[in-house]
C-alpha positions as CSV (number, residue, x, y, z in Angstrom):
1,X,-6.3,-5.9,35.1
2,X,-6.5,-7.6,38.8
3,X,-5.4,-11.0,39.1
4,X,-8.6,-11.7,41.5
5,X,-10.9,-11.0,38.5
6,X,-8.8,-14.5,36.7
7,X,-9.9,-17.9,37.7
8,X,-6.7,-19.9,38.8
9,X,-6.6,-22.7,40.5
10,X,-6.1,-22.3,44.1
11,X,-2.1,-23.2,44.7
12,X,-1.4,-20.7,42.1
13,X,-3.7,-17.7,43.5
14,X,-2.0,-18.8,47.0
15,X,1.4,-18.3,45.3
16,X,0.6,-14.9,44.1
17,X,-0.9,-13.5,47.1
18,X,2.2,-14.0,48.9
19,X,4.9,-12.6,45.8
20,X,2.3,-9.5,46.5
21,X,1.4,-9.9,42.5
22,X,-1.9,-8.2,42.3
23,X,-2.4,-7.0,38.7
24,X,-1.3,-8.9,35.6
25,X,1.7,-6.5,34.9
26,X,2.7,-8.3,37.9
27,X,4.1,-11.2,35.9
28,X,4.4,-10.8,32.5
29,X,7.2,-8.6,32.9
30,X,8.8,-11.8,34.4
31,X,9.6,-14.6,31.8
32,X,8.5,-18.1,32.8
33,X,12.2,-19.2,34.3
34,X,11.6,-15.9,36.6
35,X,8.4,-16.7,37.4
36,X,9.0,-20.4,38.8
37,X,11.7,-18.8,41.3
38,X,9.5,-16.4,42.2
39,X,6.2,-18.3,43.1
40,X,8.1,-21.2,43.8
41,X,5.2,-22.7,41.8
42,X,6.0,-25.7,38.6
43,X,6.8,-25.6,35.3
44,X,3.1,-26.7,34.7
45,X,1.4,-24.2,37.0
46,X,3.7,-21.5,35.3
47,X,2.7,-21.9,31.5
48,X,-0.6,-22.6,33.3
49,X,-0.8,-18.9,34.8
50,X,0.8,-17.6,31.2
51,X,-2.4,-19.3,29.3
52,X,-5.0,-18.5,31.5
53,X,-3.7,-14.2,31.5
54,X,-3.5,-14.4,27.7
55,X,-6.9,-15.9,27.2
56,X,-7.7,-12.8,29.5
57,X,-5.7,-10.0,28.2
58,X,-7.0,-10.8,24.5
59,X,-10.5,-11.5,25.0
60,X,-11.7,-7.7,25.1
61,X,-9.7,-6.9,22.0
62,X,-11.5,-8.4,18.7
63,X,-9.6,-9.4,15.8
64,X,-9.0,-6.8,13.1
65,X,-8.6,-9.3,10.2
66,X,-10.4,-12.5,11.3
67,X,-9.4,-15.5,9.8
68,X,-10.7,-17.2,7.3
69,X,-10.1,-19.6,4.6
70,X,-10.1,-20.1,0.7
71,X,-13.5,-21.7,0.4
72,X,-15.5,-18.8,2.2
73,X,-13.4,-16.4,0.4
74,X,-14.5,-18.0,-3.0
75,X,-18.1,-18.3,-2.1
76,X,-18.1,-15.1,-0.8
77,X,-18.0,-13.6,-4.3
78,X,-16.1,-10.8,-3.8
79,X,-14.1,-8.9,-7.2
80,X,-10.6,-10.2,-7.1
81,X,-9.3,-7.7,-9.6
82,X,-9.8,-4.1,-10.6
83,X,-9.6,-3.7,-14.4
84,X,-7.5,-0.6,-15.6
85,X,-10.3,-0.7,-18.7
86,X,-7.2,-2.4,-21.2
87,X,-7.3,-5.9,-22.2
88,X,-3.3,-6.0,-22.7
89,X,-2.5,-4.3,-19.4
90,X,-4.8,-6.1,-17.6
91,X,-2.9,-9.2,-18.9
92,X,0.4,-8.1,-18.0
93,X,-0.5,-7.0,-14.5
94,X,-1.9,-10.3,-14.1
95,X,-5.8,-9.4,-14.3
96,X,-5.4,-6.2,-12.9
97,X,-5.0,-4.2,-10.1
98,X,-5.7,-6.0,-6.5
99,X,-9.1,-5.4,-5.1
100,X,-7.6,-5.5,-1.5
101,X,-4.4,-4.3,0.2
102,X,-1.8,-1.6,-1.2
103,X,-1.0,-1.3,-4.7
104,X,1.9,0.9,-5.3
105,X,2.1,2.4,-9.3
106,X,6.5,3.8,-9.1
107,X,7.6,5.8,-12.1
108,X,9.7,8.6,-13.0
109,X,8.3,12.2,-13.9
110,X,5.8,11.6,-16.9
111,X,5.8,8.0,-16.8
112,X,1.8,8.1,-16.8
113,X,1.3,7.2,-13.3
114,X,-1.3,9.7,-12.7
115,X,-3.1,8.8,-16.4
116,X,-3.5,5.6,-15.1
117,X,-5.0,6.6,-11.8
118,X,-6.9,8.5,-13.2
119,X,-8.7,6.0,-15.8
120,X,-8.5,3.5,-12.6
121,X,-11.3,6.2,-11.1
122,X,-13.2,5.5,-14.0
123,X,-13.1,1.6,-14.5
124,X,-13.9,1.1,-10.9
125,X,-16.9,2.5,-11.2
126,X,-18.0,-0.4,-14.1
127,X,-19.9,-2.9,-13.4
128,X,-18.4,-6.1,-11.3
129,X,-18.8,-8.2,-15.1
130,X,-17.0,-5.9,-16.8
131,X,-14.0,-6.2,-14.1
132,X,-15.3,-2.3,-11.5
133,X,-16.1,-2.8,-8.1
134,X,-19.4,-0.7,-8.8
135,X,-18.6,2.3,-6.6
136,X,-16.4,5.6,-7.0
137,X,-13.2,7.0,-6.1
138,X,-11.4,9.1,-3.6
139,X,-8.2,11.0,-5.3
140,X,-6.1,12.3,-2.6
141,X,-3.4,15.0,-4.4
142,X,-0.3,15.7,-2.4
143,X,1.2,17.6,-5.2
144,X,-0.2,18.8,-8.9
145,X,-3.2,21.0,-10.0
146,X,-6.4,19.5,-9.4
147,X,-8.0,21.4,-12.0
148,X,-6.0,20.3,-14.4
149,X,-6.6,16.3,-13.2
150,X,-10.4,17.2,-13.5
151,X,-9.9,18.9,-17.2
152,X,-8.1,15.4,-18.0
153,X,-10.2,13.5,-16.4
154,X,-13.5,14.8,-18.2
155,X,-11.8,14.0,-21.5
156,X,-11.5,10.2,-20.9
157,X,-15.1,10.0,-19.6
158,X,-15.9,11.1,-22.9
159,X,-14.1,7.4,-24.6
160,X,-15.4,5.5,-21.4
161,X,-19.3,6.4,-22.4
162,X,-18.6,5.9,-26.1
163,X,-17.2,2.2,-24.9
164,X,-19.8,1.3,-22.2
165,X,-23.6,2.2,-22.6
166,X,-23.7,1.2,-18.7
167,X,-22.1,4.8,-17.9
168,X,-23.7,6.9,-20.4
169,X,-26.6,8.4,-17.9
170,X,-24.0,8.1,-15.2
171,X,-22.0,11.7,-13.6
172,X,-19.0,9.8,-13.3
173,X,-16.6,12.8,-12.6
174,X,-19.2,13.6,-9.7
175,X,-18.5,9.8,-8.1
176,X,-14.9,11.0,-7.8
177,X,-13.8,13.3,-4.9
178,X,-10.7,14.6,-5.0
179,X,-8.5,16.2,-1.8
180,X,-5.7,17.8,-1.5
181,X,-3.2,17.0,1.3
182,X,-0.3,19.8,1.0
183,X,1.5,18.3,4.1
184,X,2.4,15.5,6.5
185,X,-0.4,16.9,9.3
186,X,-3.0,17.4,6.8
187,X,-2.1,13.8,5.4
188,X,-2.9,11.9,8.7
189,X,-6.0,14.2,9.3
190,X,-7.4,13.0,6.2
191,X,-6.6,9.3,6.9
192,X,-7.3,9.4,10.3
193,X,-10.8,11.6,10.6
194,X,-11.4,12.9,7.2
195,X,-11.5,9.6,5.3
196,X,-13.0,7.0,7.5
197,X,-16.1,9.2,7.7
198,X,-16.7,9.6,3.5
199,X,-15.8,6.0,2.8
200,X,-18.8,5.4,5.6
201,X,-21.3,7.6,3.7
202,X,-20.3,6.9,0.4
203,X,-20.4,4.1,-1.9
204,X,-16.1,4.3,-2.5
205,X,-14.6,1.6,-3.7
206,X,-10.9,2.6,-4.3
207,X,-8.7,4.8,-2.6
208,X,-5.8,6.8,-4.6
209,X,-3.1,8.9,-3.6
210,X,-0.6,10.7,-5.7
211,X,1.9,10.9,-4.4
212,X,3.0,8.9,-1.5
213,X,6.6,10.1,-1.2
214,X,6.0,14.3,-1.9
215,X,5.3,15.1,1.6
216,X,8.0,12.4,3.0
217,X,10.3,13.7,1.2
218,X,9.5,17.4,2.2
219,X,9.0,16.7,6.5
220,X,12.2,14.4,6.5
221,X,14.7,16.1,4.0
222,X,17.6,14.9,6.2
223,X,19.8,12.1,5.5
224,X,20.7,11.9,9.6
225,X,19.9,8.2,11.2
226,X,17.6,9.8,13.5
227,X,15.5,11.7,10.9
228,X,15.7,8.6,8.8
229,X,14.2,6.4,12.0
230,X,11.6,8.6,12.5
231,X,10.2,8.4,8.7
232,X,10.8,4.4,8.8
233,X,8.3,4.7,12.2
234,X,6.0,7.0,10.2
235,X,5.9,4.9,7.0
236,X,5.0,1.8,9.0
237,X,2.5,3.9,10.7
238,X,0.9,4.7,7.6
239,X,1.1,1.5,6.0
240,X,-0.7,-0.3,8.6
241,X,-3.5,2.6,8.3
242,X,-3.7,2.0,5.2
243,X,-4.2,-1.8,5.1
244,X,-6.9,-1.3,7.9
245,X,-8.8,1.2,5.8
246,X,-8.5,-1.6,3.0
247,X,-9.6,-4.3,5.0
248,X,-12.2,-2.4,6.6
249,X,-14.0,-0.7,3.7
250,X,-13.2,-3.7,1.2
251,X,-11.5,-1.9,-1.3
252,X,-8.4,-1.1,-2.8
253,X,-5.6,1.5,-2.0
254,X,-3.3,2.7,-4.9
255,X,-0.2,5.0,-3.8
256,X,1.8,6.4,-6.4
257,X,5.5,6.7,-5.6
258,X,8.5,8.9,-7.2
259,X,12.0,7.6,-8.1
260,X,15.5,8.2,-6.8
261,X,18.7,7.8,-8.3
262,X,20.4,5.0,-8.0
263,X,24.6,5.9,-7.4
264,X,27.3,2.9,-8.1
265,X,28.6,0.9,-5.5
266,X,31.9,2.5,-6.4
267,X,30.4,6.0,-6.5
268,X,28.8,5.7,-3.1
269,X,32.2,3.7,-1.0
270,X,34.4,6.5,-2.3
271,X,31.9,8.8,-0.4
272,X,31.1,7.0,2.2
273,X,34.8,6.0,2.3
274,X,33.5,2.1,3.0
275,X,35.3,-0.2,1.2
276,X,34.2,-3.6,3.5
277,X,32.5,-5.8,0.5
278,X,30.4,-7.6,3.2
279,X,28.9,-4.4,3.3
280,X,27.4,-4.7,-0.1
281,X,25.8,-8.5,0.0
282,X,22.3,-6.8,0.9
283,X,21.3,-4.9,-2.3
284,X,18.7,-7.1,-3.7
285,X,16.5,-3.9,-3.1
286,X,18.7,-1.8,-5.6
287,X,18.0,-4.4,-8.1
288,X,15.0,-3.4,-8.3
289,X,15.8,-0.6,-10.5
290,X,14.0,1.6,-13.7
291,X,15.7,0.7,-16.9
292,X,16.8,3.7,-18.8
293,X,19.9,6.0,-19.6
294,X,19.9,6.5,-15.2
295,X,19.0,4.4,-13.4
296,X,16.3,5.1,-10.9
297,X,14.2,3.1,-8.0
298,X,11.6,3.7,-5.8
299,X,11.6,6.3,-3.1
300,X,11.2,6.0,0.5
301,X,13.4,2.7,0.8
302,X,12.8,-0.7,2.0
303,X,10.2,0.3,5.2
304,X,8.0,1.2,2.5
305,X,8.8,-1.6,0.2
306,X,8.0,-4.3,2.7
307,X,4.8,-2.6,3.4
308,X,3.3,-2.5,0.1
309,X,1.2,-5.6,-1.4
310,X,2.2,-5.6,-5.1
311,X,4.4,-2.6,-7.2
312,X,3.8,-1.8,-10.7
313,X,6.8,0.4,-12.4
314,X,6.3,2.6,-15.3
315,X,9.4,4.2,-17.6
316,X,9.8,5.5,-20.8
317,X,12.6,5.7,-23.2
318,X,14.1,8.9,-24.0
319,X,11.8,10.8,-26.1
320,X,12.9,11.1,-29.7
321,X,11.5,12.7,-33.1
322,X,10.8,10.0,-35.8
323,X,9.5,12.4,-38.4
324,X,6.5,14.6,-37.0
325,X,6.0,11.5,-34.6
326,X,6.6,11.7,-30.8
327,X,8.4,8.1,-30.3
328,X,8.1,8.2,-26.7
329,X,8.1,4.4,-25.8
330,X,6.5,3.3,-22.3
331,X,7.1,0.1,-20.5
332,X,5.0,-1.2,-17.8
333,X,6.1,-3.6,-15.6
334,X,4.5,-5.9,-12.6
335,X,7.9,-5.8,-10.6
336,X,6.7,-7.5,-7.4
337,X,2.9,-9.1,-6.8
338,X,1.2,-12.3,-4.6
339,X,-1.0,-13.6,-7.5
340,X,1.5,-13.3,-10.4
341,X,4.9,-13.6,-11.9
342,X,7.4,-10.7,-12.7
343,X,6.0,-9.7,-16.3
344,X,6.5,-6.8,-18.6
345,X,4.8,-4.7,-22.0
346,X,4.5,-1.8,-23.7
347,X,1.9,1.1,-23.5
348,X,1.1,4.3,-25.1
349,X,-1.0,7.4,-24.1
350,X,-2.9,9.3,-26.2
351,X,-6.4,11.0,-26.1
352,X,-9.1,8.2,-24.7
353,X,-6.3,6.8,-21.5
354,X,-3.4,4.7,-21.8
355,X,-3.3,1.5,-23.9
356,X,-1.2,-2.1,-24.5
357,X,0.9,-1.9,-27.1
358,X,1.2,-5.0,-29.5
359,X,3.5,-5.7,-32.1
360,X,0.8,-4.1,-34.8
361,X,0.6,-1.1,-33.1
């Protein structure tokens, strides 16, 4: 961009015509101090000159999340919450899951983090009164069968039409698409191209991918600092694609994420051969741990933590026999959310989706 295309006043365009500053990379790689040396101008013509180029420079370039404030977004009407079709884990999870922004469901293997993905494709698709958003989903699988999420799937729509008469002339397994991203490349052409263009010509209103960290974990395998800097770039890439989608297309993204163990501070200095306790003060992120006989927490570190909007955490006890019964216990837990407090319950799985667990059950 020229300078002679700004309106200054005239001491200033004098001032710059004889520095030779003709476009405005011309000064704003100076700072302000710079500047005044340079044009020999004052203070007040400098900050003057900085207004009137940033008026300039962001004028062409719209906002992506224009601003608002609490009264339009309550007159607006818009569904705050996605129901997961359970009255007890709605509760716990504080009304649901967030109709905007990312939503990350972290578990270790058979947890029921896909279970409850899968029933979410089913709710959303309820009526905005009975807590959907009224449109379908997009499943995107980076790891697991599809067939056998459709086989699944088919027998919960079975307890969802026997529940709502809304859905019975509905194809609700036909409202959800499902993709399958086996790799990194394939990942960002989906988000990138693939995505954009059937959330445009379809009525989606949730977004779900299971599972966030499988291909991570597969392109970045290495624990070397620059392998680890490149995934921290990539994560923050992604998680700022992600939010746009969300924003854009008003709806809600859930990522499922694996677990990794978590080592004792003792284990890990003796490796590390660190034994500096300063080094230790920042572990609020390892608190953040699965109860159980290991301990476990969420993959792909804190990038990904600070990118996400709210985490739910699944875990189940060790599975015991108490007679011919399968006493696998399940907790769920909203670890980390804007709209509610750190809360916790139990939940069981069976036929029809995944339940609350009170103290009849």
């Amino acid at each position: 961009m020229e300078l002679k295309n700004i309106e200054l006043r005239p001491r200033i365009v004098d001032a710059l015509r004889y520095a030779n500053f003709e476009t405005v990379m011309d000064v704003i790689q100076h700072n302000e101090i710079e500047l005044t040396k340079i044009l020999k101008l004052s203070s007040k013509d400098i900050k003057e000159l900085v207004k009137c180029i940033s008026k300039e420079i962001i004028k062409p370039c719209p906002l992506l999340y224009p601003p608002t404030n609490a009264l339009r977004m309550l007159n607006s009407g818009e569904q705050c919450m996605l129901t997961t079709g359970d009255t007890i884990i709605d509760n716990i999870l504080g009304g649901g899951i967030m109709s905007r922004g990312i939503t990350e469901i972290v578990g270790e293997s058979a947890a029921g983090k896909t279970q409850l993905c899968l029933q979410l494709c089913l709710t959303v698709q309820l009526q905005k009164e009975l807590g959907g958003l009224e449109g379908g989903a997009v499943y995107i699988c980076t790891e697991g069968n599809i067939q056998m999420l459709i086989k699944r799937t088919q027998q919960m729509i079975r307890t969802m039409k026997q529940r709502y008469d809304q859905l019975k002339d509905v194809d609700l397994l036909n409202n959800i698409k499902y993709i399958t991203v086996p790799d990194l490349d394939t990942q960002y052409q989906v988000l990138h191209l693939q995505l954009p263009i059937l959330l445009s010509r379809n009525k989606i209103r949730l977004v779900i991918i299971d599972s966030i960290a499988a291909n991570f974990r597969v392109a970045y395998n290495s624990s070397n600092g620059s392998t680890l800097l490149q995934r921290s770039k990539e994560l923050c890439k992604l998680g700022a694609k992600l939010k746009e989608i969300s924003d854009n297309f008003q709806l809600p993204i859930v990522c499922v994420n694996q677990v990794s163990d978590l080592f004792s501070k003792n284990d890990i200095r003796e490796y590390i051969g660190n034994k500096d306790d300063n080094f230790w003060e920042y572990d609020y992120y390892q608190k953040q741990f699965l109860a159980g006989k290991g301990s476990k927490i969420p993959a792909l570190g804190l990038v990904w933590s600070n990118t996400i909007n709210s985490r739910i955490m699944l875990s189940r006890a060790d599975r015991t026999l108490v007679g011919n019964e399968d006493n696998n216990q399940r907790t769920i837990t909203l670890m980390m959310a804007p709209y509610a407090p750190r809360q916790w319950g139990v939940f069981y799985i069976d036929f029809e989706g995944v339940h609350g667990k009170t103290d009849e059950h």
